[in-house]
N, C-alpha and C positions, 0 to 999 in steps of 0.2 A: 390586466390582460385577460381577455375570456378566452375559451378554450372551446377549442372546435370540438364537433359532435366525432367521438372515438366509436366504432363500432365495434362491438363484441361478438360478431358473426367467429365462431371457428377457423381457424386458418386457413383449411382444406376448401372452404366457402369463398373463403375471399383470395385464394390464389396468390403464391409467391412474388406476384407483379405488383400487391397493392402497397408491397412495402416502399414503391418507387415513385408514390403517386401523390407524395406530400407528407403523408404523416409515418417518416421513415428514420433511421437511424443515419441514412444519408445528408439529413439537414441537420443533425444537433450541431455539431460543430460550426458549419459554416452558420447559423444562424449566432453561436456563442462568436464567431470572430465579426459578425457582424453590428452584433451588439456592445461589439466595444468599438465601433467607430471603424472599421477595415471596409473599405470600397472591394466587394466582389462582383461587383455588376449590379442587373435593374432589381431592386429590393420586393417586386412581384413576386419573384421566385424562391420568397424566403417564408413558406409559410406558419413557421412556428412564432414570430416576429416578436422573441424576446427582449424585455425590457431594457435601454442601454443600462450600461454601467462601465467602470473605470475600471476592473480588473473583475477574472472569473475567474473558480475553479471547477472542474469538469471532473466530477469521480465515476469512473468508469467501473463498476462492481463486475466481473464476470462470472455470469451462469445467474445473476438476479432477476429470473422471470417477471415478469409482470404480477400473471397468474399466481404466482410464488409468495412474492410478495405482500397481494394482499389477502392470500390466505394465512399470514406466519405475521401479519402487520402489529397485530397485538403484542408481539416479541420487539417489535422496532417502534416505538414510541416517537422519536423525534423524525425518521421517516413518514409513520406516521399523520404525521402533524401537516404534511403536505396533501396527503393521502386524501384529507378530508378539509383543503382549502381551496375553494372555487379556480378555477384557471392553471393551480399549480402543480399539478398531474396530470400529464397526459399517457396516455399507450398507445403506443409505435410498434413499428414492425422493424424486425432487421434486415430481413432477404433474406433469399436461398441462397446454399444451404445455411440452417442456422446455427454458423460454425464461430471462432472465435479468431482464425485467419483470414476468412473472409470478411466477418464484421469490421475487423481493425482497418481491414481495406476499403471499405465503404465507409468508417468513422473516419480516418487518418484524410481520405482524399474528399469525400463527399458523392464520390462516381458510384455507379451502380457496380455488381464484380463482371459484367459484361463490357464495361469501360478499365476498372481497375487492374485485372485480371486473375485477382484471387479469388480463384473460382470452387476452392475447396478444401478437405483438409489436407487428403494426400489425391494430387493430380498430377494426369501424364504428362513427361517433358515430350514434347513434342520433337520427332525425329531422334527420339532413344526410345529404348523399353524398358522403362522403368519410372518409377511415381516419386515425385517431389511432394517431401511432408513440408506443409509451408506454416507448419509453426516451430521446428527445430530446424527445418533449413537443410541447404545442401550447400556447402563450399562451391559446388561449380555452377552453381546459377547464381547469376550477378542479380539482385535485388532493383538497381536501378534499370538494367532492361527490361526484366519482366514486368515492374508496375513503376512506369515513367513517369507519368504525371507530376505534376509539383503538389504537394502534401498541405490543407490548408492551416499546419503550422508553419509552412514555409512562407503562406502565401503572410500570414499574420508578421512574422519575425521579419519581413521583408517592408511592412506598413509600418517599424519601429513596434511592436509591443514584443514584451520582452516574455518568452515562450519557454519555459521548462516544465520538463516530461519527469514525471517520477514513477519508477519502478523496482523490481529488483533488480538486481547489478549484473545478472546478465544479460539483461533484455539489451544493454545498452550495446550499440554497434550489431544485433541480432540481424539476420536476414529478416526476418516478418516487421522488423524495428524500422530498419533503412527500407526497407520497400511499402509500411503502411502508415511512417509516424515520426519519418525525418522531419526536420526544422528545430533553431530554438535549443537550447539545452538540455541535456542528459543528467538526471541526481540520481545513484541508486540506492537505497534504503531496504532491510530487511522483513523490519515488520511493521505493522500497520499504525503502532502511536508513531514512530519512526519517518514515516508518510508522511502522518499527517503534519508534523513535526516539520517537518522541510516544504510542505507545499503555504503553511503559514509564514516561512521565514522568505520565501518565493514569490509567493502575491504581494508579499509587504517590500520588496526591494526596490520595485519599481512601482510608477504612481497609475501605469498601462501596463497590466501582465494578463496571461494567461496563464494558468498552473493544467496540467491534466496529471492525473492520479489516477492508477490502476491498482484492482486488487484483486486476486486469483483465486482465492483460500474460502471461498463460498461455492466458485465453480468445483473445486478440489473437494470440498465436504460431500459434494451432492456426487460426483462419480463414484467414489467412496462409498460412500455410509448411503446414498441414495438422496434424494432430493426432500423425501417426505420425514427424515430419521431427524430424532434430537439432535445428530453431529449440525446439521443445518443449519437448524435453530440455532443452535451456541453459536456460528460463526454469525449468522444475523444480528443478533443481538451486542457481538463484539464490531461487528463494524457500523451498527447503528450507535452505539457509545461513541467511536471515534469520530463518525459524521456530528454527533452535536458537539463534542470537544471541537470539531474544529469551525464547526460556524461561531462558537463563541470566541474565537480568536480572529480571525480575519479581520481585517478593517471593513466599517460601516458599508465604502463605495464597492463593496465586492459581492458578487451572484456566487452561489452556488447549485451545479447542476448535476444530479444523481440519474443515471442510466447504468444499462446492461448492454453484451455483446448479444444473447440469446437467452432462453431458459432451460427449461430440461422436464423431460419426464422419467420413470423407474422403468425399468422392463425387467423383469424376473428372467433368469438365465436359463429357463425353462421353456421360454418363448424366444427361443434364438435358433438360427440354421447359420450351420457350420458347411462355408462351398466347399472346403475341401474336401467334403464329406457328400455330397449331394451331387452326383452328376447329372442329373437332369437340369439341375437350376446354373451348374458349371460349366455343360456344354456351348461352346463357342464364346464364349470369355475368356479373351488371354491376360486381362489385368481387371482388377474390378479397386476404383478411386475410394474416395468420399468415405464416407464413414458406416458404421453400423445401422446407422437411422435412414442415412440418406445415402447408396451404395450409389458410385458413378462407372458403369460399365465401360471397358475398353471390348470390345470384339472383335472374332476374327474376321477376315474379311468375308464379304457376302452373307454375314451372319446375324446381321441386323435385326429382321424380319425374323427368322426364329427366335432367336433369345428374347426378342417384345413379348409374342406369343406364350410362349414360355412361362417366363414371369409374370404376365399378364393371368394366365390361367392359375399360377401357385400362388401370388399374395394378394390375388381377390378384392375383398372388399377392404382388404385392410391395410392399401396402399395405393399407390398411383406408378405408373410405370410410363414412361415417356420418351419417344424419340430426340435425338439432339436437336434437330429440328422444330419437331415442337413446340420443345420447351424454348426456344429462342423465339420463335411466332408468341409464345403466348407471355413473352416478356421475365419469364424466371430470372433470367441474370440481369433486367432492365428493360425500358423500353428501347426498341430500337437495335440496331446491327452492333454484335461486341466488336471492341476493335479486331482484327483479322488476327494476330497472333495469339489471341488467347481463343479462339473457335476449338482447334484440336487439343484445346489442355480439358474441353469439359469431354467429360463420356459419350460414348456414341448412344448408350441408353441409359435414361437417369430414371432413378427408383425414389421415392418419400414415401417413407412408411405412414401412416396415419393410425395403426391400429398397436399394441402391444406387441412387438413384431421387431426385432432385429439379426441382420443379415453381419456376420463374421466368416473370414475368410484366415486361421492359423497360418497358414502358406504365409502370409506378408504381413499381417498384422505380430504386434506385440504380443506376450500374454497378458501383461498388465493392462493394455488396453482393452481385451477380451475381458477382462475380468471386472470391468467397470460395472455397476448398478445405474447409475443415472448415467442419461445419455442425451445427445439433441441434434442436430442437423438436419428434420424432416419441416415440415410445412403447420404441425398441429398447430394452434393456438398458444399452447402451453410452450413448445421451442421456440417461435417465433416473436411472441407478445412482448415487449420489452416496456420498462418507465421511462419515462422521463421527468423529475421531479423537480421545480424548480424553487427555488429560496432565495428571492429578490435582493436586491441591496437593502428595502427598506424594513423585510420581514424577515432577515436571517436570522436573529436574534435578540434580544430585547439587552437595552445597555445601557445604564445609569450614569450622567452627566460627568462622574467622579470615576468613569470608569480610562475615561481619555483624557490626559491633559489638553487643554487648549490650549494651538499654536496659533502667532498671531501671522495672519495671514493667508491663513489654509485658506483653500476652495471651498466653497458650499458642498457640503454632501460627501468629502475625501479630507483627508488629513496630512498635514504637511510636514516632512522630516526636518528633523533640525539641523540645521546646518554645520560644518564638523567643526568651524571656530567655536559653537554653543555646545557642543556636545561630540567628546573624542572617540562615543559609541556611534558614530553616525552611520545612521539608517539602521539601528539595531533592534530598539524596541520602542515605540512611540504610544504602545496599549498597555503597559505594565500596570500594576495596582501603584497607588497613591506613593505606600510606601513600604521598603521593603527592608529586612531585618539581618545582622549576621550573628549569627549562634555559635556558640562554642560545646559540643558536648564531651566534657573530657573523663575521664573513668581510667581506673587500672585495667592491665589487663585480665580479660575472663571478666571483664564488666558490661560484653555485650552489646560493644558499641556498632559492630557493622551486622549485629542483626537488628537495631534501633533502626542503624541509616538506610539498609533497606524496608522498614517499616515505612518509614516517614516517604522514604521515596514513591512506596506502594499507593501510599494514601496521598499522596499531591498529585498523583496520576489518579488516582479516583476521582478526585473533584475537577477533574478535566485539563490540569496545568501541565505542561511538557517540561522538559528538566533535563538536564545530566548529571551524570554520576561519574565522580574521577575516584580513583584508588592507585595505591602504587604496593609494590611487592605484595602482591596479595596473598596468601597463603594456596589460593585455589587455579593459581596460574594467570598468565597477561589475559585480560580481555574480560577479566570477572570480577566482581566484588563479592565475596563468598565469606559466612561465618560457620562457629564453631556448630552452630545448631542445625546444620546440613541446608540454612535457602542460599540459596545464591542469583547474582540478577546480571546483566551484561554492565560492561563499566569501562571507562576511557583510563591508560593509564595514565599518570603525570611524573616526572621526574622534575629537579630543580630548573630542565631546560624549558619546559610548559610556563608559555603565556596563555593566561588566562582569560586575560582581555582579549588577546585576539582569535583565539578557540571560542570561548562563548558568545563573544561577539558578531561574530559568522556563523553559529550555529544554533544560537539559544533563540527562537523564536518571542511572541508578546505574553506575557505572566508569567514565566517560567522560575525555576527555580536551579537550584545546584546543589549537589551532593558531594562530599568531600570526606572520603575514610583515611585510617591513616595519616589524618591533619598534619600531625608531630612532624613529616617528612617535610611540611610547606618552607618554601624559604622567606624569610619576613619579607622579600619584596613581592612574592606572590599574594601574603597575607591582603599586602595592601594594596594587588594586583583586585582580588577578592572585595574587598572593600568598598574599592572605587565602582565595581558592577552593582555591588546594593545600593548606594550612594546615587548611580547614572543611571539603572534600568530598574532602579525599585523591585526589582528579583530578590527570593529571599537565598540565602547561604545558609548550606548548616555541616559545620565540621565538626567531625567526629573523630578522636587522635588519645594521645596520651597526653598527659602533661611535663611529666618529668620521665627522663631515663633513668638505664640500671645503676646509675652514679650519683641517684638525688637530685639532679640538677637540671635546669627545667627547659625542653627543648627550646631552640631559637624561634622556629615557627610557632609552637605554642602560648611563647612567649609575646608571641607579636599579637594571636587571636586577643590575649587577655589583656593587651592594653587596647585594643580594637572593638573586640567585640561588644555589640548591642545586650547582648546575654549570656551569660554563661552556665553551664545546666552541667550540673553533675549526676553520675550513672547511679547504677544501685552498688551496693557497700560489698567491697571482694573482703575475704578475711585471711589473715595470718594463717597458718597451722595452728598457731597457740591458740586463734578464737580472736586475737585483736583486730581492730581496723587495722587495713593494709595499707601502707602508707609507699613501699619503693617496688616498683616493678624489677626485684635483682636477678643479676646474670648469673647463671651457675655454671662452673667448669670443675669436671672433677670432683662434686660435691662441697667444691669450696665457692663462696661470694667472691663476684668482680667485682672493684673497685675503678679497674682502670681500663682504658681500652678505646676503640673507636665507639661514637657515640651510637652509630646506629650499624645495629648485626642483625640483620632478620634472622627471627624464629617463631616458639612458642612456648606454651606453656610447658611443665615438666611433663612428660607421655603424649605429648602433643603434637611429636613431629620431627620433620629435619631442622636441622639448623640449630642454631643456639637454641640455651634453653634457659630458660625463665623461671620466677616463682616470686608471685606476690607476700612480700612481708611486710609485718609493723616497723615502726621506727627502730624498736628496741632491738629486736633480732636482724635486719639487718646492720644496725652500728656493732654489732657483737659477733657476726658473720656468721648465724646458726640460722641454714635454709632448712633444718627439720628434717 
């Protein structure tokens, strides 16, 4: 694919309109549902005219400038990589303002915000007095009147490919959601392995998908910490790890596309004017929109003409100040007339700052929003410049013949699920390694078994494999797997009612692996629930448990790993009190030894905690019932 001549002129140069003019943030998507075979009309008007393929995913980074980018690119390595291959970087523009509600509205429909209507971050509802934040929303504006249009996930999920959105869990059913990004399916996931982790098991469900992945927590660094500070970098660098985790996962037939909503520059709180404070720049403004970068004036009537003036004469060189007018003549919200009900949601006088220069208003703003460092919504280069990076089907990542089993039958170039009479995992995993292992790691207790499994978890996540991790009564409460040595990591819990086959089967993505603390609790038919996943998905398992209870006698799930297990791996050596190996994990009540009782009491060690209590002895002393 070559790649059209991108100009580096400054933003301010090239004017708000050039985003509309082809090399825009308005075409990524319908060029991506284009590319996978979806009729939107005459293919002239597609000019990024990327390469087909059989499934994409589209990771929308927010707040990842362009400019940003490739100044921090030495942190992003596998970004990078695109950075400096012919055709496969472009720089785009997003449109005014360079906001993250409006962009969605220009990514989600493809319409400029003078067609879509989100025309900023907080704008006036028209016929009230008062301003719609259109990225937390308002209960009483209906999301489908105000941006009507069909969404081109709708238009794709409508042409049969199968469309899911991944975000965080509340984005889903969101006013900014249904008004910039319906169609297609909803997944929500917290964090970013997490994502990536579900847009892998998403592209691979069907043999036509589209995945879009969103991620926040770069935009988040740079308001924060500022755009240019270390916090940046570290979040760069953690979502460039997860972009090449996940191109090594996806199947062969599938694009990967990296953009941004906007970028961002710093403004030191030094250089900011406060309206509630300035009545000169206040007068004749009864609402003022938009944001600190890009202010969207509401005025009073007949007030126009002064407040341009005005403003005109105070932010000088180091901004641009424009009638609604205008800026609709000179194409800011798109080429061409917005549709009629979004006219009075833009300002009657619109500001972009171009110079170190931000406009706050305390009266209606936030303080946390005041208090931001990095900021964007004007016209610079550096707000407006976005990637677009692409990562072909045939260049996503390099993959060794032993990496996919061959099915007989596949299509040229895509890979074919096995059908569910071949396989009870179907459409699970069809990119697993060759072959995959079940481990037994069994130890007494204070043997340090669930600070191992979160070891081992840590490091399968390093070398880019996705996993879950089950625990059950954990000592650190539902929803963690926690040891005695203060890590702890999130964790699925299992009781004897967990199918294991149909939990990781639905959710364990291709090479994955699985974590199992507290093994002892398995019931031998999950053992061999376990089994059958290293056996069908060549995923490795690695259970971590006891062997025997306070009574000598050797749990039934444990029982089952060690006729099962491919290995068996013992911990490091816990000791008696007398100094012997410890041989029975006994129960202590009353400072006297259980013998009898129900097999499984949650606790811990002796000073260890609630619950029953424990104390590793040797053979001798517990046959003799002296815990020391």
């Amino acid at each position: 694919m070559s790649s059209p001549e991108v100009s580096a002129t400054p933003g301010p140069l090239l004017g708000p309109a050039a985003a509309y003019d082809g090399l825009g943030l308005a075409n990524v998507l319908s060029s991506v549902v284009r590319s996978l075979g979806v009729d939107l009309g005459p293919a002239d008007v597609d000019p990024l005219q990327l390469p087909p393929a059989q499934r994409a995913v589209v990771v929308l980074v927010d707040g990842l400038g362009d400019e940003l980018l490739r100044a921090r690119s030495g942190h992003a390595p596998f970004l990078r990589r695109a950075l400096g291959t012919p055709g496969a970087a472009l720089r785009l523009q997003c449109g005014f303002p360079s906001t993250t509600a409006t962009s969605m509205g220009t990514f989600g429909t493809g319409l400029p915000p003078g067609a879509h209507g989100l025309v900023g971050y907080q704008v006036l509802i028209p016929g009230e007095e008062r301003l719609l934040n259109e990225l937390s929303w308002d209960a009483g504006v209906d999301p489908y009147a105000w941006q009507p249009s069909e969404t081109l996930f709708q238009r794709a999920a409508a042409a049969g490919v199968a469309v899911t959105r991944i975000g965080p869990h509340f984005f889903d059913g969101s006013g900014l959601t249904e008004a910039a990004l319906r169609g297609g399916s909803f997944q929500g996931a917290r964090d970013l392995d997490a994502r990536v982790d579900r847009a892998v098991a998403a592209v691979r469900s069907a043999r036509r998908s589209l995945v879009y992945l969103y991620w926040g927590d770069v935009d988040k660094a740079g308001h924060v910490f500022g755009c240019e500070s270390p916090e940046w970098t570290t979040e760069l660098e953690r979502v460039d790890a997860e972009l090449a985790r996940l191109a090594r996962l996806v199947p062969a037939d599938t694009a990967i596309y990296v953009t941004a909503d906007h970028g961002m520059v710093d403004v030191d709180h030094l250089h900011r004017i406060n309206l509630e404070h300035d009545a000169e720049l206040d007068a004749g403004v009864r609402l003022m929109g938009g944001e600190p970068r890009a202010p969207q004036l509401y005025v009073r009537p007949g007030a126009t003409a002064d407040v341009l003036a005005t403003w005109r004469e105070r932010i000088g060189d180091r901004g641009v100040v424009v009638a609604r007018e205008q800026a609709l003549d000179e194409g800011w919200f798109g080429r061409g007339a917005p549709r009629p009900a979004v006219v009075d949601r833009i300002g009657d006088v619109l500001v972009a700052l171009t110079g170190e220069l931000a406009i706050i208003d305390s009266r209606t703003m936030r303080p946390e929003l005041m208090a931001l460092l990095g900021l964007h919504g004007s016209i610079t280069e550096a707000e407006t410049a976005i990637p677009l990076l692409t990562f072909a089907p045939e260049t996503t990542r390099d993959r060794s013949p032993m990496s996919v089993p061959s099915v007989p039958g596949a299509d040229e170039g895509a890979w074919a699920h096995p059908s569910p009479d071949q396989n009870p995992l179907f459409g699970v995993c069809h990119l697993a390694p060759a072959i995959g292992r079940l481990r037994f790691h069994a130890g007494l207790m204070g043997a340090g078994k669930s600070a191992l499994a979160i070891q081992v978890g840590f490091h399968r996540r390093q070398a880019g494999r996705p996993g879950l991790v089950f625990t059950s009564a954990d000592r650190g409460g539902a929803g963690q797997l926690s040891s005695r040595l203060g890590l702890s990591v999130s964790a699925r819990h299992f009781d004897e009612s967990t199918d294991f086959v149909a939990t990781v089967g639905s959710d364990l993505p291709a090479r994955g692996f699985v974590i199992v603390d507290e093994a002892q609790f398995l019931t031998p038919e999950q053992v061999d629930q376990l089994a059958l996943l290293v056996d069908e998905l060549a995923i490795d398992v690695d259970c971590f448990g006891l062997l025997t209870a306070f009574d000598s006698h050797t749990f039934p799930g444990s029982q089952r790993l060690v006729e099962l297990c491919d290995e068996m791996l013992d911990l490091v050596e816990v000791l008696c009190w007398c100094g012997a190996p410890g041989r029975v994990n006994a129960r202590i009540e009353g400072g006297q030894v259980i013998r009898h009782g129900s097999q499984v009491a949650v606790g811990d060690l002796i000073g260890g905690g609630e619950g029953a209590t424990y104390r590793v002895l040797c053979r001798r002393h517990w046959r003799e019932g002296t815990p020391g």
